[in-house]
C-alpha positions in Angstrom: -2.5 -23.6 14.3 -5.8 -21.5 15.1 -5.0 -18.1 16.5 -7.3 -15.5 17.5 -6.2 -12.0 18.3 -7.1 -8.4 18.1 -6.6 -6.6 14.5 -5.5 -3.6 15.5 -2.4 -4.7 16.0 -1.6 -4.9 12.6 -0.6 -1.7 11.7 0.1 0.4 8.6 3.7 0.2 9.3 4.1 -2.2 11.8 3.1 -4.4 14.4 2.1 -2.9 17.4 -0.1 -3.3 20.8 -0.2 -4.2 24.5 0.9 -7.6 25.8 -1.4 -9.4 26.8 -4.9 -10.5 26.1 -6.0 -10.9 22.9 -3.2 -8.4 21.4 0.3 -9.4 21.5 1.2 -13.2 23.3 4.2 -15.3 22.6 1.8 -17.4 21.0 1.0 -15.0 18.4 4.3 -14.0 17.7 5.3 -17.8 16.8 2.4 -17.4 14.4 3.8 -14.6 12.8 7.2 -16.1 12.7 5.5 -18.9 10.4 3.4 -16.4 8.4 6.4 -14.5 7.6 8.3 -17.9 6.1 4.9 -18.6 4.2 5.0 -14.8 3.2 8.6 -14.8 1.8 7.5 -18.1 0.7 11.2 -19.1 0.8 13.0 -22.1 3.1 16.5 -22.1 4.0 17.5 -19.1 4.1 18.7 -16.2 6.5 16.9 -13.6 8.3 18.4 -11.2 11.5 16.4 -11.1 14.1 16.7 -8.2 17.2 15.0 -6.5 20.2 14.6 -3.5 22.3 14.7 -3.2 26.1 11.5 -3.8 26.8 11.0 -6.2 29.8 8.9 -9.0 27.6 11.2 -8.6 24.2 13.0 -11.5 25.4 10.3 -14.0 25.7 8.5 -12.2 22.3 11.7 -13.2 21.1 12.0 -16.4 21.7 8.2 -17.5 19.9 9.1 -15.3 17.2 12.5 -17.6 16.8 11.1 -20.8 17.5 7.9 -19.5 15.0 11.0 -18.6 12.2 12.8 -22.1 12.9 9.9 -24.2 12.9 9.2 -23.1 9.3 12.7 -23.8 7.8 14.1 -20.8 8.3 17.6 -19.9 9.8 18.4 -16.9 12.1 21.1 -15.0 13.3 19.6 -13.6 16.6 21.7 -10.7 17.3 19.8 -9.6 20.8 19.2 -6.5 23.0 20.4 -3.4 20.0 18.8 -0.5 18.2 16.4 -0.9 15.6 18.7 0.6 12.9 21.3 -2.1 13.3 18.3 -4.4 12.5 18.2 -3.0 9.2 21.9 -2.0 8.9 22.4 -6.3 9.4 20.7 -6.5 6.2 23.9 -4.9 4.6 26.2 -6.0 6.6 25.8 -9.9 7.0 25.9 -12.1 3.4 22.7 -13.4 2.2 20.1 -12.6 5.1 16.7 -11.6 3.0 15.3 -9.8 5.6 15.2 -8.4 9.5 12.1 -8.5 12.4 13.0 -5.9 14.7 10.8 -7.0 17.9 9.9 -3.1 19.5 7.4 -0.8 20.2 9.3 1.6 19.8 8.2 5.3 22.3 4.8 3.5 23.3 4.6 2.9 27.6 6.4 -0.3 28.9 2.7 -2.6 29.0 3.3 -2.5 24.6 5.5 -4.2 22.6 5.6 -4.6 18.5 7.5 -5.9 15.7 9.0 -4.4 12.7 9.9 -6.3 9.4 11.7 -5.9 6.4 12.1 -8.2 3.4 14.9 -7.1 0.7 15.8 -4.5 2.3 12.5 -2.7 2.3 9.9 -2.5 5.4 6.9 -4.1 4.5 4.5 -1.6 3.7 0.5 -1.3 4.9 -0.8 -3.8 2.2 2.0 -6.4 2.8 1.4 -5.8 6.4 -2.1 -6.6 5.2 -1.0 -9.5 3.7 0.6 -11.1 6.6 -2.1 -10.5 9.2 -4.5 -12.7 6.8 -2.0 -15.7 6.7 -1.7 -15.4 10.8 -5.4 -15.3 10.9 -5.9 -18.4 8.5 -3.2 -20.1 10.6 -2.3 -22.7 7.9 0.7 -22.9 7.9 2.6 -25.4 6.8 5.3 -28.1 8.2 9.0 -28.0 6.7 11.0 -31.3 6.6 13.4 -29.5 8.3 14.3 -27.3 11.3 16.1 -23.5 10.6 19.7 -23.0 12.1 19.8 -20.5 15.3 23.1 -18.7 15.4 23.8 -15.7 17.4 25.6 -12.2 15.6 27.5 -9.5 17.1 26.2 -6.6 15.0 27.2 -3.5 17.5 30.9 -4.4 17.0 30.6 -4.2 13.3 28.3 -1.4 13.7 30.7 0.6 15.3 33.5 -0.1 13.4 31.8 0.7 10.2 30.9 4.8 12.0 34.8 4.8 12.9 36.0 3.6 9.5 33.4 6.6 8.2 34.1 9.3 10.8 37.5 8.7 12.4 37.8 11.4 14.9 35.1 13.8 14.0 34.4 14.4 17.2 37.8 16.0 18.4 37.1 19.1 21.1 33.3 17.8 21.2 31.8 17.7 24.1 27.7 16.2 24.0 25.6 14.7 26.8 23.6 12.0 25.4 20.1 10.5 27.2 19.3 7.0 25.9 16.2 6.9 28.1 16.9 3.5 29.4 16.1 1.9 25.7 18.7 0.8 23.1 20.8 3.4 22.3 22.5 3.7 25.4 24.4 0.1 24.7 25.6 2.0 21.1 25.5 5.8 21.3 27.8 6.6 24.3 30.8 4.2 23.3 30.8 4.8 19.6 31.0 8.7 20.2 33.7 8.4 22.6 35.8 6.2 20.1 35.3 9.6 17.7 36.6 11.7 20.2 34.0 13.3 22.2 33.8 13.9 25.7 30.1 12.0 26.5 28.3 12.6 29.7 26.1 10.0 29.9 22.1 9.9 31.1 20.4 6.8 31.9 22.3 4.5 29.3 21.5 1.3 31.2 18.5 -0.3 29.4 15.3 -0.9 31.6 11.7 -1.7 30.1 10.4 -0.2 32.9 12.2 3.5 31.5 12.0 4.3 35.5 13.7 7.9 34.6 11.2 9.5 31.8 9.7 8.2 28.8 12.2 7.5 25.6 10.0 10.1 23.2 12.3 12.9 22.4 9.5 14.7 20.3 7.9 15.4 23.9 9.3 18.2 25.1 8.6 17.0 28.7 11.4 14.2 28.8 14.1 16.5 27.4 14.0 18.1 31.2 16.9 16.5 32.4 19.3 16.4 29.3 18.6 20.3 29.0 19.4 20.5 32.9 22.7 18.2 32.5 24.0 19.9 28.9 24.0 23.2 30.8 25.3 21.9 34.2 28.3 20.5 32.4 28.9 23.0 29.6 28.5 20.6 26.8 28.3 21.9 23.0 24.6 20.2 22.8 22.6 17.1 24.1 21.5 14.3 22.2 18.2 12.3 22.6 17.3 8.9 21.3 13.9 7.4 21.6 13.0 4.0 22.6 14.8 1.6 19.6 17.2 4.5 18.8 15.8 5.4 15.3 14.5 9.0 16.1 16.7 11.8 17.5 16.5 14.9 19.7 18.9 17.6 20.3 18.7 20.2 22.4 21.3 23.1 21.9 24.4 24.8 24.5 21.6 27.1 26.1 19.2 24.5 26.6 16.6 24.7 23.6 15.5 22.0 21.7 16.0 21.4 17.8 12.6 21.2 16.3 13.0 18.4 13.8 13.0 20.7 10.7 15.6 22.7 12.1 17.4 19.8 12.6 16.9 18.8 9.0 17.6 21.9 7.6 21.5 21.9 9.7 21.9 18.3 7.6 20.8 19.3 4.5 22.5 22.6 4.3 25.7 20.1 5.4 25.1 18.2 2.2 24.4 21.0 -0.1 28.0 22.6 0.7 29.6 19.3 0.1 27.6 17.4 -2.8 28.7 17.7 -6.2 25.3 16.1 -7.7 23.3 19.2 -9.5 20.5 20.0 -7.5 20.1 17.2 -5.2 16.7 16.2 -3.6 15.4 16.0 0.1 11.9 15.0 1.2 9.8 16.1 4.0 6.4 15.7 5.7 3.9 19.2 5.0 4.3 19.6 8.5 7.2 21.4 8.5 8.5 24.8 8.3 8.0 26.7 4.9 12.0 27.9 6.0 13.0 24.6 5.3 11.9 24.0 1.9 12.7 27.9 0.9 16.2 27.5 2.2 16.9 24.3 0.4 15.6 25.5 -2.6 17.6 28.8 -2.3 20.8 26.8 -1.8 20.3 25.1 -5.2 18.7 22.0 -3.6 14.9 20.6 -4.7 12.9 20.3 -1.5 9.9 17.9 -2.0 6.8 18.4 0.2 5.1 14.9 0.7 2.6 13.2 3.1 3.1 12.6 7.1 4.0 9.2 8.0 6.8 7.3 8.1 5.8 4.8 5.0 5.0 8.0 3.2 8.0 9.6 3.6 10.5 6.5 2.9 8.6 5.5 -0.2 9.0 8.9 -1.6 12.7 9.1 -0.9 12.9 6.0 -2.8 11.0 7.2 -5.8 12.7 10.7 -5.7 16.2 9.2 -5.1 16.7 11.6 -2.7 19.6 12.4 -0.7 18.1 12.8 2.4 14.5 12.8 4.0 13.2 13.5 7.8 9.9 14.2 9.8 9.2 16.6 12.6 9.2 13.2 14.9 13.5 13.5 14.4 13.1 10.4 11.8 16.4 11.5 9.8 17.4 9.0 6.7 20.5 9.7 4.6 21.1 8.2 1.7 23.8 10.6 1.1 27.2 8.7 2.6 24.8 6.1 4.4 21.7 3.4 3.5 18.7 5.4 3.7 17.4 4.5 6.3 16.3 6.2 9.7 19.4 6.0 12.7 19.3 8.0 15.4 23.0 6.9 16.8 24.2 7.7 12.7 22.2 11.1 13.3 24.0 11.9 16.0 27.5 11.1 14.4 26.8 13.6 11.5 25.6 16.2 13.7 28.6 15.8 15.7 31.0 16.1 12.6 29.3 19.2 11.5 30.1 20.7 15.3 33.4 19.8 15.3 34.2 21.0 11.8 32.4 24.5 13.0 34.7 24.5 16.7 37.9 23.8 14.5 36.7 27.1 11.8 35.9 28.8 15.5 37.1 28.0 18.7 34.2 30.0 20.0 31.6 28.3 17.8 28.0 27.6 19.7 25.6 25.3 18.3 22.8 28.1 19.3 23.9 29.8 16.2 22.3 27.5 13.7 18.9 28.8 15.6 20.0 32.3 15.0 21.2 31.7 11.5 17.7 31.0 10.2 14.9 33.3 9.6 12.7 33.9 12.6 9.4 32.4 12.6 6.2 32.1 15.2 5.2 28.6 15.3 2.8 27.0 17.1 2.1 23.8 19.2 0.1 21.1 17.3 -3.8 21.6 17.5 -5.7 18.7 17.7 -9.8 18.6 17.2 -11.2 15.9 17.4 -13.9 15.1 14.4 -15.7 11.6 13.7 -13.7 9.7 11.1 -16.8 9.7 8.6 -16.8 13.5 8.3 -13.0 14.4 8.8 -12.2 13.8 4.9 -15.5 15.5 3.6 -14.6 18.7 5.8 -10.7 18.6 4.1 -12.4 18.4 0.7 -14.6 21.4 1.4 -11.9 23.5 3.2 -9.7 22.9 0.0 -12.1 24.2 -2.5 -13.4 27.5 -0.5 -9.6 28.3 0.9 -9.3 28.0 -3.5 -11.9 30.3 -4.2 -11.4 32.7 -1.3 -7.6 33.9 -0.7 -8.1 37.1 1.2 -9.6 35.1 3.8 -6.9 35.5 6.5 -4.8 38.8 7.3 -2.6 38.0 4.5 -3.7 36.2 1.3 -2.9 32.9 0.3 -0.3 32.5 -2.3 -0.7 28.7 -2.6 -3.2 26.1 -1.4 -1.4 22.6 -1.2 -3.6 19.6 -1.3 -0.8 16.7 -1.3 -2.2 15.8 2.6 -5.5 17.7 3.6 -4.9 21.7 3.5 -1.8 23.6 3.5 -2.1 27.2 3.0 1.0 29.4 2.1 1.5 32.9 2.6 4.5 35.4 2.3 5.7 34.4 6.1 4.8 31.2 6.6 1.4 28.7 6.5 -1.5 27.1 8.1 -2.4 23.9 7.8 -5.2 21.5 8.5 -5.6 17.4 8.1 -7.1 14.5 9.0 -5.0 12.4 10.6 -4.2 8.7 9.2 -4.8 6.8 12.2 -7.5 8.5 14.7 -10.7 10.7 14.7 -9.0 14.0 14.9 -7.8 17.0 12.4 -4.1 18.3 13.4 -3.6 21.4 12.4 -0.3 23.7 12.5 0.8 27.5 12.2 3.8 29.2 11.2 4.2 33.3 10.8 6.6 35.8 10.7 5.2 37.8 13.8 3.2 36.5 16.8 0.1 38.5 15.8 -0.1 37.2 12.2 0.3 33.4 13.8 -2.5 34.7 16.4 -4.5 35.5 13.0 -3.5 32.3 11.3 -4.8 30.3 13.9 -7.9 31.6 15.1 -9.1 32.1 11.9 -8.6 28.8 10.7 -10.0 27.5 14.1 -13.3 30.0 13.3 -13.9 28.4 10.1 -13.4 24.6 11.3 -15.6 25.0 14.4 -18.2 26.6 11.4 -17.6 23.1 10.2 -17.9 21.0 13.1 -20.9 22.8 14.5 -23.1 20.5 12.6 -21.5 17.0 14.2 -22.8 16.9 17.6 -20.4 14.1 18.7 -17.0 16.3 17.6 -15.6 18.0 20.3 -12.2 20.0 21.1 -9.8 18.9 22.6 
C-alpha cells in the first residue's frame, strides 16, 4: 500500500495538518492505522480509539478503524469526547495498550490530527519519527485475521469516577463554562452540575465549524463572551476549554483572565497545604512568572524550571516524579490525586473544589482575590521576531555568553542567566527572556518586572541588543 503525503504532518508531538491534498486523507489515516499495529508490533490486542468535533473526525475515523482492524487489531471506538478521556480509557478499560485521539486540537476547522499513546505514554518526537517511516514505506503486512470493533461508553465512567472523587465540591458554586463548540461541552457542563454547581452554559453543542469563536483559550480574543456572560450572571468565575478539552482558561468574578501561571500557582499552593510528602516537586515551562517558582519554593515546595513544549514538560514530570506540572497554554497535569496527564474538564473540577472550600471559610469569598494575593508584577505580551532558522541558535549562544560576562547591562543587574531553553535573565523583580522557538523561524521573547518602567527597560534593552544581532541578516524582519 504506496502512500504519498506531505511530512510536515508528522509532528514532534503529534499528527497534525489540513485535510486534504497531500496532507491528511482518509487514505493516509488507514495507513497509519497499519503502521501503528506494525509499530506496536503486536496482533490481538486492544486499543481506544476517540475524536473531536471536527466536521471530518468521523470519516478520519473510520480509515483510521478500518486501518487498526485490517491489521489484527481490536478497538473499542468510544466516539465524539475529550481528548483526556482518550487517555483516561487507558486506565479505565482492562488490557487496551494504547489510545489514538483523532484531533487537531485549537487549529481552524480546514485541520484535523491524531494523537497516540502506547502504554500509557504519548509517543514522543522520535517514535513519532518512527511511525511516519513505516507509513512512508507502506509495507505493511496482512494478518490472518480481522480486529474486533466494539463501541465504549467512556463519559459515563468518566463522570462517575470525578463524582466518586469530588462528591459535591461544588456546593454554592456558581461558574459559566464556554466549550467553544468542541468536546468539552458534551462532559464539562453535566459533570459540574452533578457536583453541585449552578453552570451557565456557552456554546456546549459541538460544531466543527466553532460558528461562535475559536476554541483557544490562551487567546484572549475568544474569552469575550464568557467574560461578558460571568459578569451578566454574577457567577464566581468562567471556565474555558479549548478544542479537545485538554487546556483550560479561567477568567475571574470581575472579568480578568487567569494567566496560566497564576493558574498554576492557585493548584500548587492547593497541594502544598494539603500534601504530607516533604517537599514535593512541580514542573514548568521558563516562560513563566519568576512569582511562581519563588512562591513554591517559599511554601516548602521544589519548583523545576524546564523547556517549553508539551513533550518537554510531561517527560520531565515523569523523571522528577512530580506532583504537578503546567504551561502558560492552561496545559495543567496532576499527578497528585489524578494520572498525570493534561484535562481541562479535571482542571476545572479542582479549581472548583478550591472555590467552594474558600465560599464555605467566607461567604463573601471572590475568586479575584487569588490575583490580589500574589505579588504584583508588569508582564508583558509575547514578542515575536522573526530570525532565519540557521542563525536563531547561533544568536541564543552568543546572547548567553555576553549577558554572562556583562550583568550591569540592563537597569538592574542580572542575578542569574538561565540557559535550560535559550536565555533567561533573572533580576531582583522579575526576568527577561529570549529563545528560539522549536517549531518556526522566530525568537519569542518575554518580560516580567516589578514596575512598568523597569519592564519598559527590560524590554527595550533586550530588543536593542537583538536588533544589534539581527542587523546583519538581511532576510530577518520584525514582526
Amino acid at each position: 500500500m504506496q502512500i504519498t503525503f506531505n511530512d510536515i504532518v508528522f509532528g514532534k508531538n503529534d499528527i497534525r495538518g489540513k485535510v486534504g491534498g497531500d496532507e491528511l486523507t482518509p487514505k493516509l489515516y488507514t495507513a497509519i492505522g497499519k503502521a501503528f499495529a506494525q509499530y506496536i508490533g503486536e496482533t490481538d490486542v486492544w486499543v481506544s480509539v476517540c475524536r473531536d468535533a471536527r466536521n471530518h473526525s468521523p470519516q478520519m475515523t473510520e480509515a483510521l478503524i478500518e486501518g487498526l482492524i485490517q491489521s489484527g487489531i481490536n478497538v473499542y471506538d468510544m466516539g465524539l469526547c475529550p481528548t483526556p478521556l482518550g487517555y483516561y480509557s487507558e486506565y479505565k478499560i482492562p488490557n487496551i495498550v494504547g489510545t489514538l485521539i483523532v484531533t487537531a486540537s485549537h487549529n481552524p476547522p480546514e485541520y484535523n490530527g491524531l494523537k497516540m499513546t502506547y502504554k500509557k505514554t504519548a509517543l514522543n518526537e522520535q517514535e513519532i519519527a518512527k511511525l511516519k517511516e513505516i507509513t512512508k514505506a507502506g509495507k505493511f503486512p496482512t494478518s490472518p485475521q480481522k480486529g474486533q470493533l466494539k463501541t465504549y461508553d467512556i463519559i459515563s465512567d468518566y463522570i462517575n469516577e470525578q463524582l466518586n472523587n469530588f462528591k459535591q465540591a461544588g456546593h454554592k458554586v456558581k461558574v459559566v463554562v464556554d466549550s467553544a463548540n468542541a468536546t468539552g461541552g458534551i462532559v464539562g457542563p453535566e459533570l459540574y452540575r452533578k457536583m453541585g454547581c449552578e453552570v451557565v452554559e456557552l456554546y456546549s453543542e459541538p460544531d466543527g465549524n466553532f460558528p461562535n469563536h475559536h476554541p483557544n483559550p490562551s487567546d484572549e480574543k475568544t474569552l469575550a463572551d464568557l467574560k461578558a456572560k460571568e459578569i451578566e450572571t454574577k457567577a464566581d468565575f468562567g471556565i474555558a476549554f479549548d478544542g479537545d478539552s485538554d487546556r483550560i482558561g479561567i477568567v475571574d468574578d470581575k472579568g480578568i483572565s487567569l494567566a496560566g501561571d497564576r493558574l498554576m500557582l492557585i493548584f500548587a499552593l492547593d497541594i502544598l497545604s494539603k500534601n504530607k510528602k516533604e517537599n514535593p516537586t512541580f514542573v514548568s515551562e521558563v516562560k513563566c512568572s519568576q512569582v511562581l517558582y519563588d512562591t513554591i519554593e517559599k511554601n516548602d515546595g521544589c519548583a523545576i524550571m524546564w523547556k517549553t513544549g508539551h513533550g518537554f514538560i510531561k517527560s520531565k514530570m515523569k523523571e522528577e516524579n512530580a506532583l504537578m506540572a503546567g504551561e502558560m497554554s492552561g496545559h495543567i497535569f496532576f499527578k497528585d490525586r489524578y494520572y498525570g496527564y493534561d484535562d481541562a474538564v479535571y482542571a476545572g473540577c479542582r479549581f472548583i473544589e478550591i472555590v467552594s472550600s474558600k465560599k464555605a471559610e467566607n461567604p463573601n469569598f471572590s475568586v479575584h482575590e487569588f490575583i490580589n494575593s500574589f505579588p504584583q508584577t508588569f508582564t508583558s505580551e509575547e514578542v515575536r521576531l522573526h530570525c532565519p532558522n540557521e542563525h536563531k541558535y547561533r544568536i541564543v549562544e552568543e546572547l548567553q555568553s555576553e549577558f554572562a560576562s556583562k550583568p550591569d547591562v540592563f537597569a538592574n543587574k542580572i542575578n542569574k542567566v538561565i540557559t535550560i531553553d535559550g536565555v533567561r535573565l533573572v533580576f531582583d523583580d522579575g526576568f527577561a527572556l529570549i529563545r528560539a522557538s522549536n517549531t518556526e523561524p522566530v525568537f519569542t521573547l518575554r518580560f516580567e518586572a516589578g514596575s512598568s518602567d523597569m519592564l519598559l527597560n527590560y524590554r527595550s534593552k533586550m530588543l536593542d541588543i537583538v536588533d544589534e544581532k539581527l542587523k546583519i541578516i538581511p532576510t530577518a524582519i520584525k514582526k
